[in-house]
Every structure is written in C-alpha cells, then in structure tokens.
C-alpha positions in Angstrom: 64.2 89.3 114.6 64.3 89.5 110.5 62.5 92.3 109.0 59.2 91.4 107.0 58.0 93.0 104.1 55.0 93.6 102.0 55.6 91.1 99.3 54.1 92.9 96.5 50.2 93.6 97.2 49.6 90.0 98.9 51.2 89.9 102.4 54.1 90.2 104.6 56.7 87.5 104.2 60.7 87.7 105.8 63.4 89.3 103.3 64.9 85.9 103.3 63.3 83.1 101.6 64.5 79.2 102.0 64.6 77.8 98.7 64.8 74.7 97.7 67.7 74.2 95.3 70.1 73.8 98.4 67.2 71.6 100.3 67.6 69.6 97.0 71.1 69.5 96.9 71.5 71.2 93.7 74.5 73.3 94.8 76.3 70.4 96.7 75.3 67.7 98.6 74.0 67.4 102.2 72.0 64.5 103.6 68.1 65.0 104.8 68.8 65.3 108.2 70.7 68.2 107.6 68.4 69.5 104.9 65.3 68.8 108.0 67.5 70.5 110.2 68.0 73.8 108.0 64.1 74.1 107.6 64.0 74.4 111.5 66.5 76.7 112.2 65.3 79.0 109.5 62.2 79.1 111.2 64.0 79.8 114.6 65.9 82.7 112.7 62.4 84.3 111.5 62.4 82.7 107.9 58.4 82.8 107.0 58.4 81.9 103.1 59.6 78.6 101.6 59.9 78.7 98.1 60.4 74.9 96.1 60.3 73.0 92.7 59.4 69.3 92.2 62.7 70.1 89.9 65.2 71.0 92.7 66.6 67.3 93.4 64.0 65.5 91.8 61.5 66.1 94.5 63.9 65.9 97.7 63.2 69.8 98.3 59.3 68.9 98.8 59.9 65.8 100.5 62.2 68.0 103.1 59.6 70.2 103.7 57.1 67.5 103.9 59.2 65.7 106.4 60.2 69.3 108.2 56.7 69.7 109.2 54.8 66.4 109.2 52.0 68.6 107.3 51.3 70.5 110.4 53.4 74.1 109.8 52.9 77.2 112.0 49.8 79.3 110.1 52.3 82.1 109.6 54.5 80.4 107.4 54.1 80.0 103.6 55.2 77.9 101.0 55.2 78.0 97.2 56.1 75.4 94.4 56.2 75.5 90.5 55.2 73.8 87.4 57.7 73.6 84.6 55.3 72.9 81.9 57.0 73.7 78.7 55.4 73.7 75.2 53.0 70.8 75.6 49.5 70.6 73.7 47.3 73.5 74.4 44.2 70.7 75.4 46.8 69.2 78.0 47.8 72.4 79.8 45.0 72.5 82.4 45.3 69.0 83.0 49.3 69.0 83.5 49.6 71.9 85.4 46.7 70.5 88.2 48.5 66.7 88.3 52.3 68.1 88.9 50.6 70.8 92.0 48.8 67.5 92.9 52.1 65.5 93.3 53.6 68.2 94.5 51.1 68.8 97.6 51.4 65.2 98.2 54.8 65.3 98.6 54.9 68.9 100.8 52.2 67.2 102.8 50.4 70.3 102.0 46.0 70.7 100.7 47.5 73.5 98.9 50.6 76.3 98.6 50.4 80.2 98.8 52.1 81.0 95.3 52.2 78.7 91.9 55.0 80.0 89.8 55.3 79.2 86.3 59.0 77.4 86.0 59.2 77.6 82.3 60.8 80.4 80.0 58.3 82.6 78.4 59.1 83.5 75.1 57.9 84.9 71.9 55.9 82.4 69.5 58.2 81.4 67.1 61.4 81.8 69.3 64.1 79.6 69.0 67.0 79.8 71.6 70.1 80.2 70.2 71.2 77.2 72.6 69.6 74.4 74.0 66.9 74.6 70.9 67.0 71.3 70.6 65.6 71.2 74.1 63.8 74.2 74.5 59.9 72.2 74.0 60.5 71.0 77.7 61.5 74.3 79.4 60.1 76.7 77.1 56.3 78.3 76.7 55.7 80.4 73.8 53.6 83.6 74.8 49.9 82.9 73.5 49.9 79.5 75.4 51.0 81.5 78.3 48.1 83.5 77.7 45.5 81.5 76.4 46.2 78.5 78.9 48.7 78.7 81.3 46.8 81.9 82.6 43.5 81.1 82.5 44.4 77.7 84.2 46.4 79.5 87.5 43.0 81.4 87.6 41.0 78.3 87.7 43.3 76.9 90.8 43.6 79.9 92.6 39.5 79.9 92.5 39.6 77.1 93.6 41.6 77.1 96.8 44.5 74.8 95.9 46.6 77.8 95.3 46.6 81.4 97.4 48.3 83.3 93.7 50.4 82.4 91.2 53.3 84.3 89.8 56.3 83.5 87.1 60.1 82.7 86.9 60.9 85.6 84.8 64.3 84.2 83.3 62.6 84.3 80.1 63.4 86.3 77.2 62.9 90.0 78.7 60.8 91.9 76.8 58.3 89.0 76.8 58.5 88.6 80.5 58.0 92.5 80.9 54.9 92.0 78.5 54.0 89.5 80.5 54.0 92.1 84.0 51.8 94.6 82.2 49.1 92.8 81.2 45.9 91.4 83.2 45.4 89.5 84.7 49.1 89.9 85.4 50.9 87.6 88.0 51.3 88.8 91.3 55.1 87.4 92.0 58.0 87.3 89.9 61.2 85.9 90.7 63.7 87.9 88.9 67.7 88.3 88.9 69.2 90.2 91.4 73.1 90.1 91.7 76.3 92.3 91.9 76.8 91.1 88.3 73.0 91.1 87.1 74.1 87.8 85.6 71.6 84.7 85.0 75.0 82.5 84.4 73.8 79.7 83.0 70.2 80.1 82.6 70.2 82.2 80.4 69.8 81.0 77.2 69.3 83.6 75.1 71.5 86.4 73.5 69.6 89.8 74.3 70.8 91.9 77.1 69.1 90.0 80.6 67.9 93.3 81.9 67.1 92.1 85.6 66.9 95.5 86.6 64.3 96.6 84.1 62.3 93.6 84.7 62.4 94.5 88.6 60.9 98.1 87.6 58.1 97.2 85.7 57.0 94.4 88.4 57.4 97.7 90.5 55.2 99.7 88.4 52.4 97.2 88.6 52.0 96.4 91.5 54.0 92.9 91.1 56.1 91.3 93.8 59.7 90.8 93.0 61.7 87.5 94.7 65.5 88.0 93.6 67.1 85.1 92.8 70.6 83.9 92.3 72.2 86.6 94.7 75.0 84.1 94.7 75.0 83.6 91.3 75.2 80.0 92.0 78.4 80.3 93.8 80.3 82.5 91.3 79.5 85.2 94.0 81.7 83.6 96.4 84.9 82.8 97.9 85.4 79.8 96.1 82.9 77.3 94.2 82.4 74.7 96.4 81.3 72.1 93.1 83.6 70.8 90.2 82.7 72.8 87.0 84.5 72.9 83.7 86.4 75.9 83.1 84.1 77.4 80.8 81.3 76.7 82.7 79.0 80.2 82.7 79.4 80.0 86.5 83.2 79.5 86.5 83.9 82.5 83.6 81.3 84.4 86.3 83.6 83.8 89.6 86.4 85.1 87.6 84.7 88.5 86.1 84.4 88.8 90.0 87.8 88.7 91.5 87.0 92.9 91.3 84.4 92.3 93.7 85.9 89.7 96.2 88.7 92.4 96.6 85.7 95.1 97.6 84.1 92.1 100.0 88.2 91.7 101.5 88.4 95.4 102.3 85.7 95.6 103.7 85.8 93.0 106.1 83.5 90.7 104.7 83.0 87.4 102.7 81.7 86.8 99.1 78.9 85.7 100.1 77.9 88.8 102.5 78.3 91.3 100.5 76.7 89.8 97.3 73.6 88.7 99.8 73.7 92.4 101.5 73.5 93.8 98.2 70.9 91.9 96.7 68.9 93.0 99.5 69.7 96.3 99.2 68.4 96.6 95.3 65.7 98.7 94.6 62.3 97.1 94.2 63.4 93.6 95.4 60.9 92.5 98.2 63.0 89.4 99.4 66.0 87.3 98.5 65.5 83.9 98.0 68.4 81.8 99.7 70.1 78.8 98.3 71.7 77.4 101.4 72.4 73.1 101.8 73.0 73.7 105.9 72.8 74.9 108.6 76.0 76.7 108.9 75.2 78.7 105.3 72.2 79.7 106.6 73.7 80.9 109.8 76.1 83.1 107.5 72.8 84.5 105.6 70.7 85.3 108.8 74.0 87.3 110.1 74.1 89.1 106.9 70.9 90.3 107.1 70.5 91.4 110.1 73.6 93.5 109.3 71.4 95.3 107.2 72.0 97.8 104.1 75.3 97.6 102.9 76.5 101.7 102.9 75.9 103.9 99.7 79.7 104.2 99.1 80.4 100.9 98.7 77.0 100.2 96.6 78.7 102.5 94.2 81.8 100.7 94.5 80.0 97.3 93.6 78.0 99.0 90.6 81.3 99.9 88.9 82.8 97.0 89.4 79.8 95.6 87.5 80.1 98.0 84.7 83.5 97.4 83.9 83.2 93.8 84.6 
C-alpha cells in the first residue's frame, strides 16, 4: 500500500495526490467516464488527497469528483479546491472568495473541502510582469491585499467550517511568496515546484530566478506543508509531449533542455516519466507530489513508480548535474 505522510503539521495524506488538471483535461483529452474511472482506481491504489480548481477544464475536475463520489466519499479521503481571485476591489474580496468555494462545493458535492489554496500569483504592490501585464489584474494579487484581505478572509472560512485550512500556489514572484511563508498567520500548504529541471515552464511569468528549492526550505522551516507540482513539467519531462505546441512553446524549449535526462531515464531502465516522478518524490522537504494523470493507464505508471520508491543517490547526482548544465 502507498506510503502516507505528515503533510506539514495538519495530517497524514498519500505521497501522491490526484489533481485535477488531467481530470479536467488540461493535458489532453479523456472523456468523464474515464476521468470517473481514474478517481476510483486511485482510491483502489491508496490515493487519499484530491487536489482541484474550478479552473482545470472549466469546472469538469469538480464535476468528476462530484460525480466520482455522489457526495458520499470514504472519511479518510480529502479534497482541496482554489480561488483564483486576482486584483479585484479590496470591499469585494471576502465576498468573491466565499461565492467561487460556494460554486465550487456545489459542484464537488461537497459542505466543505480540507484545504483552500489561493490560485493567484502573489506579488509585490506595484509589480508589473514583464509578460502577460496586460493580463496580470485577473491572475495576480499584490501583497497587502494578500494580507489585508485575502488572509483575514481564509481565516473567517476556516472558522467557520467550510474549509479545514487554507494554503497558497506559490508560483508567485519568490521572494514575496517566501515573505508570504514567514509571516502569521502563515498558510499551512504550499504548492511549490518540484522537477529535475526546477522549471515553472510556462507559468512563470516573471524574470528573477524561480527558486523552487528555496521556497521548499522556508515552507520547511515553518512548519508549512509543501505539495510539488509539475514533476512532469507538463509533459516536457517525458518521452514525448503527447499535445501540439508551437516550437517555442516554454514546454517544448523544456523537453529539449531534457534530452540529457531522458538518456539517464534510458540507462537506467526507466521512462521519462518515472524517473522525473521518482525524483520529485525523492526532494528534500516535498511532502507529496501532486499527479497530473487523464487515465487510468498514467496513473497505473505513477502508482508503479512510487511504490518503486527512492531513486538511488548516484543517479540523484546524475539528475542534478544534468540540471546544472542544462
């Protein structure tokens, strides 16, 4: 059976997580039935944690998960959701972030969900992303509404019962996102980067250095849960990209800074996809791996991986350079 960790200081959840961007059919298609299906068997395979978005295919992740388990899962298992809130008005905060959990329990079939993250960047007041600015009110929150707010409003639900904690996405720009860990009342869960190539790909939208690994150590040294994301890097980290993409797509220039790595993963008897889940599990300070698996048959490949446990030292060192010169 899967191992289960501490996740952070709130409970025990499986090192794999089911997320929703493959339930949603972000990273290919797949019909319902098969996205129902996948819930099931990850279940069967010891899968506790279920992590979704009202963004990951426009509900369809929620409304598998909803269908999955009729409103009626097993007590052990737990489910989370987000609110991407952007920059909106500091009076319409409170009120935005309680109707989109509303919706979104409605659509789960749920009276509420163990973790809340914040799906929005968090970045400095006064930021301005060198791309996507344009754009950046409806997926960016600048820092004192963060704290003035969007805290203070995860505090009131959680009070309430409608949520168990909250946590953040923290894909923002770093050093906010670490400022973010160290204060109180600091999130409890943080879903953070965690790849062969520490690479964000194409959410990241800044220019500083992304500095997953950093991020991961001071949600270490405060007590905050860390979910990697990405371990795939949305398919870069595999055999082959199983979506079109435009050459210089972020994901595409990523698959090719990896042809090092896919050699490694040859040697050593294994597929893309192994080695870069095997090593995500295998960072320091990284609690569980969040999966982003459309079927049953990718989940199959994720449950073997993990259960094959560690990847050895040597070829964690191997991997490392590989990064460096990368």
């Amino acid at each position: 059976m899967m191992q289960n960790v501490m996740l952070g200081s709130l409970w025990p959840v499986s090192r794999l997580v089911l997320g929703g961007g493959g339930l949603g059919q972000l990273w290919g298609t797949t019909s319902r039935e098969e996205a129902v299906a996948t819930v099931h068997a990850a279940v069967a395979g010891g899968i506790t944690l279920f992590d979704l978005a009202p963004l990951y295919g426009r509900g369809e992740a929620e409304a598998v998960i909803g269908e999955a388990f009729a409103g009626r899962p097993a007590p052990e298992l737990r489910f989370t959701t987000k609110c991407q809130l952007g920059n909106v008005p500091a009076e319409a905060v409170a009120s935005t972030i309680r109707r989109r959990l509303e919706r979104s329990l409605e659509t789960l079939r749920l009276s509420r969900v163990d973790l809340l993250f914040l799906h929005s960047n968090i970045i400095p007041d006064g930021y301005r992303f060198p791309r996507d600015s344009e754009t950046q009110d409806h997926f960016a929150t600048p820092l004192s509404l963060f704290r003035d707010h969007v805290r203070p409003a995860f505090e009131k639900l959680r009070e309430e019962g409608l949520i168990g904690d909250w946590g953040i996405t923290g894909i923002g720009v770093p050093e906010t996102v670490m400022t973010v860990l160290g204060e109180a009342p600091r999130p409890s869960v943080v879903q953070c980067i965690a790849n062969c190539l520490d690479s964000a790909g194409s959410i990241q939208r800044f220019d500083e250095p992304a500095q997953p690994r950093d991020i991961i150590a001071t949600a270490r040294a405060h007590g905050v849960g860390v979910l990697g994301i990405r371990a795939v890097q949305a398919g870069a980290l595999t055999d082959a990209i199983d979506r079109p993409l435009p050459a210089d797509h972020p994901e595409v220039l990523d698959y090719h800074r990896a042809k090092s790595l896919r050699a490694l993963a040859a040697q050593a008897g294994m597929t893309m996809a192994d080695l870069a889940h095997r090593y995500a599990l295998s960072m320091d300070g990284v609690d569980a791996v969040i999966l982003g698996v459309k079927n049953r048959q990718e989940l199959a490949e994720c449950l073997a991986a993990e259960a094959a446990g560690p990847l050895p030292a040597e070829l964690i060192r191997a991997i490392d350079e590989c990064r460096r010169s990368a």
